[in-house]
N, C-alpha and C positions, 0 to 999 in steps of 0.2 A: 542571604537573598534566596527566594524560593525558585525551584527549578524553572523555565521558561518553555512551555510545549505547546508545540506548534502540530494543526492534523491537515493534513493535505486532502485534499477531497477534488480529485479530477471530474468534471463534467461534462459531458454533449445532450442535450435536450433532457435536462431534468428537472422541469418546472413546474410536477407534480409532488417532489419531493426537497426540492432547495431551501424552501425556508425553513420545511420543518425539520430537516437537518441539521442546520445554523443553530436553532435555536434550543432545540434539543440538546447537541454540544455545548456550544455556549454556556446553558443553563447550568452545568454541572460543577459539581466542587474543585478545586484544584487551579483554576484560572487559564484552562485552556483556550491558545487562540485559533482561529480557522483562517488555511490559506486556500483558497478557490479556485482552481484552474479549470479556467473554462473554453473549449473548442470554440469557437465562434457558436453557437449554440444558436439554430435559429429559431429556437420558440419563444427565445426572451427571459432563459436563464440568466444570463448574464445583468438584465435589468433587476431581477428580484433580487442578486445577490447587492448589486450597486444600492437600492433602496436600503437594504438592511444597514450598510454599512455605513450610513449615516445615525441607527441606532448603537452601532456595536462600534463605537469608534475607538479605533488601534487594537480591536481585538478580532476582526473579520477582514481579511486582505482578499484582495483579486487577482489572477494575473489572466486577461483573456488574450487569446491565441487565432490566428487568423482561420485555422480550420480543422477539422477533426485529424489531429496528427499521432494519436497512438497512445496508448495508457503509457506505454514506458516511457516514452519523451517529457508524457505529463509529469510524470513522478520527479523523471530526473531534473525536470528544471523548477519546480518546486522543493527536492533537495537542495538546490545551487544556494535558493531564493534565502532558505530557512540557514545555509549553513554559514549565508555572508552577515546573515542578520541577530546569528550566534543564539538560536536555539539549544537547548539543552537535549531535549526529546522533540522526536519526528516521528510523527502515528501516519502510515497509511489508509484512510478508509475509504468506504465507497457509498454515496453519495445517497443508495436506497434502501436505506436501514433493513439491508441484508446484513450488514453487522450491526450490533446492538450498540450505541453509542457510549451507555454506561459501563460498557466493558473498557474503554479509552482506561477507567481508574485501575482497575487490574493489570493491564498490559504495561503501565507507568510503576506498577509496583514492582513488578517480576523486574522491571528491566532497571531501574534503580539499585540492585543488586552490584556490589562492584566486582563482580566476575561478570555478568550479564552484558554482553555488546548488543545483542538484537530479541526479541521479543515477537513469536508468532502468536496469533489469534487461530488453535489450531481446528477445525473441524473432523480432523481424526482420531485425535490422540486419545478420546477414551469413548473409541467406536466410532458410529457415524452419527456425526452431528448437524443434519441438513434435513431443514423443512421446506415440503413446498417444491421441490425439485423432484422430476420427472427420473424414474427409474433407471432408465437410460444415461442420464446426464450424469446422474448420482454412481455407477462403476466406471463411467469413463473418467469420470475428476479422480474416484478414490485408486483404480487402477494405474493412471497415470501419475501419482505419487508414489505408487510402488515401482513404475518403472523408472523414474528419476533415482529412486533409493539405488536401484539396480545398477543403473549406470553411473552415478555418483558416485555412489558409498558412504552418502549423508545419512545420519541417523533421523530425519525430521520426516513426521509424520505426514505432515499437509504443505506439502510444498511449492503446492501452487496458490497457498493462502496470499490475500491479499489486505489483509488487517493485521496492521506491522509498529511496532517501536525501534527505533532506532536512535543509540547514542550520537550525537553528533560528532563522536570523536571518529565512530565507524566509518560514516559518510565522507568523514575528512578524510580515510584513510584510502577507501575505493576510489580505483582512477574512474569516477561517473562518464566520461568520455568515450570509454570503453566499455561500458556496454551497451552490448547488441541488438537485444533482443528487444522487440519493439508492443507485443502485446503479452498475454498471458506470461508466455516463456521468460518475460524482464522478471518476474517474482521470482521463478525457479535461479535465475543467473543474479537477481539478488543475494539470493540465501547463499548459493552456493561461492559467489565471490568470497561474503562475511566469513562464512566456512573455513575456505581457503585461506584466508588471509591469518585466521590463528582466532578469532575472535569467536564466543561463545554463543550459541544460539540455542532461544530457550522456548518451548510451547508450554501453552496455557490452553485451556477447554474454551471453547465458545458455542454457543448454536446459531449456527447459517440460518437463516430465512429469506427464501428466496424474494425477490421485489414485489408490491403488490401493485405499485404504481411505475410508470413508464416502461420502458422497452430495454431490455437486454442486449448489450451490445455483443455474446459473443456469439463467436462462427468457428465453424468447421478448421478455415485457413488460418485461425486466432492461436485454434490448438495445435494444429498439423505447423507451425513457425516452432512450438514448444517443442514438440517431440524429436522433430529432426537437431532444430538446437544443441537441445542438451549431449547428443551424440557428439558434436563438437568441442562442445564447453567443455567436454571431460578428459579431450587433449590439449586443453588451451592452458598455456601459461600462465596466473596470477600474478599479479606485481601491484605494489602498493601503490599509490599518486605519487608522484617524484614532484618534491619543494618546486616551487621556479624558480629559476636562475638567476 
């Protein structure tokens, strides 16, 4: 039976780029499916995606959400969604082909590997790999991967990447309950969980391109929740899910 992968794509007003997303993925080799989690989205994402899903049927899901609740909430209740529904592979990506879609086949390879538990899409690992991004933007992202390195002691270059593979066996194994961190800083407290936990993490090259249609959701308080975070995460205990009783 051929592996089953699923790409989570969180949304809030992306209705410059929703369909050509969908479609783009969708169209690619391997039989990827798309699940949607959308903020209550009030420009009418949510309708473009409901339309498609009458072309792309069993292969385009939705879950819409009553309000703009946080990239990490998204992710994690699109893990829950994909891990009851026994996905094999879990791509994170982001909705405005700031990641390349057709990188989805590269990141399913590396992570196919049976030592490989998780899979980065890395923008540092061989130098800087980000177009379109403001000077500024660009040492503050790559600087504050060297300070997570610092306070860690992860070897992972891009550790605020958000274009990600993940074995479903990972997902099963992280108590998702427990984590914390609700925007940016959920990537870093992803990788670092997986880390922790004993499971292997592996980057791959990408080139970042910054959005050329709608609005960037982050801020200042996005990052400043990351920085202080990880200062904590790095005395916090790990522990795997505990079975139910």
């Amino acid at each position: 039976m051929p592996d089953r992968k699923i790409v989570i794509i969180p949304t809030y007003n992306e209705k410059e780029n929703a369909e050509a997303i969908i479609r783009k993925t969708l169209s690619l080799s391997g039989n990827f499916e798309i699940l949607i989690i959308n903020d209550g989205s009030p420009d009418g994402t949510g309708d473009i995606v409901k339309n498609l899903q009458k072309e792309f049927i069993k292969r385009l899901h939705l879950i819409e959400r009553s309000g703009k609740l946080g990239l990490g909430t998204a992710y994690i209740t699109g893990f829950k969604w994909a891990i009851a529904h026994k996905y094999d592979y879990i791509f994170e990506m982001d909705a405005d082909f700031s990641h390349n879609p057709e990188d989805l086949i590269r990141l399913h390879e590396a992570c196919s590997n049976n030592k490989t538990g998780a899979v980065v899409g890395s923008r540092y690992i061989t130098g800087i790999n980000v177009v379109n991004w403001p000077m500024g933007r660009v040492i503050m992202s790559y600087y504050a991967s060297a300070y997570v390195r610092l306070i860690t002691r992860m070897k992972i270059k891009d550790t605020t990447a958000g274009f990600m593979c993940y074995k479903r066996h990972v997902l099963e194994t992280i108590d998702l309950d427990n984590i914390r961190m609700k925007g940016y800083g959920f990537q870093i407290e992803m990788k670092y969980t997986t880390w922790k936990l004993g499971f292997k993490l592996k980057e791959i090259p990408i080139i970042f391109i910054d959005r050329q249609q709608g609005t960037s959701k982050m801020s200042s308080s996005i990052f400043g929740e990351a920085m202080w975070g990880v200062l904590k995460l790095r005395f916090r205990k790990i522990l795997p899910k505990q079975p139910a009783s």
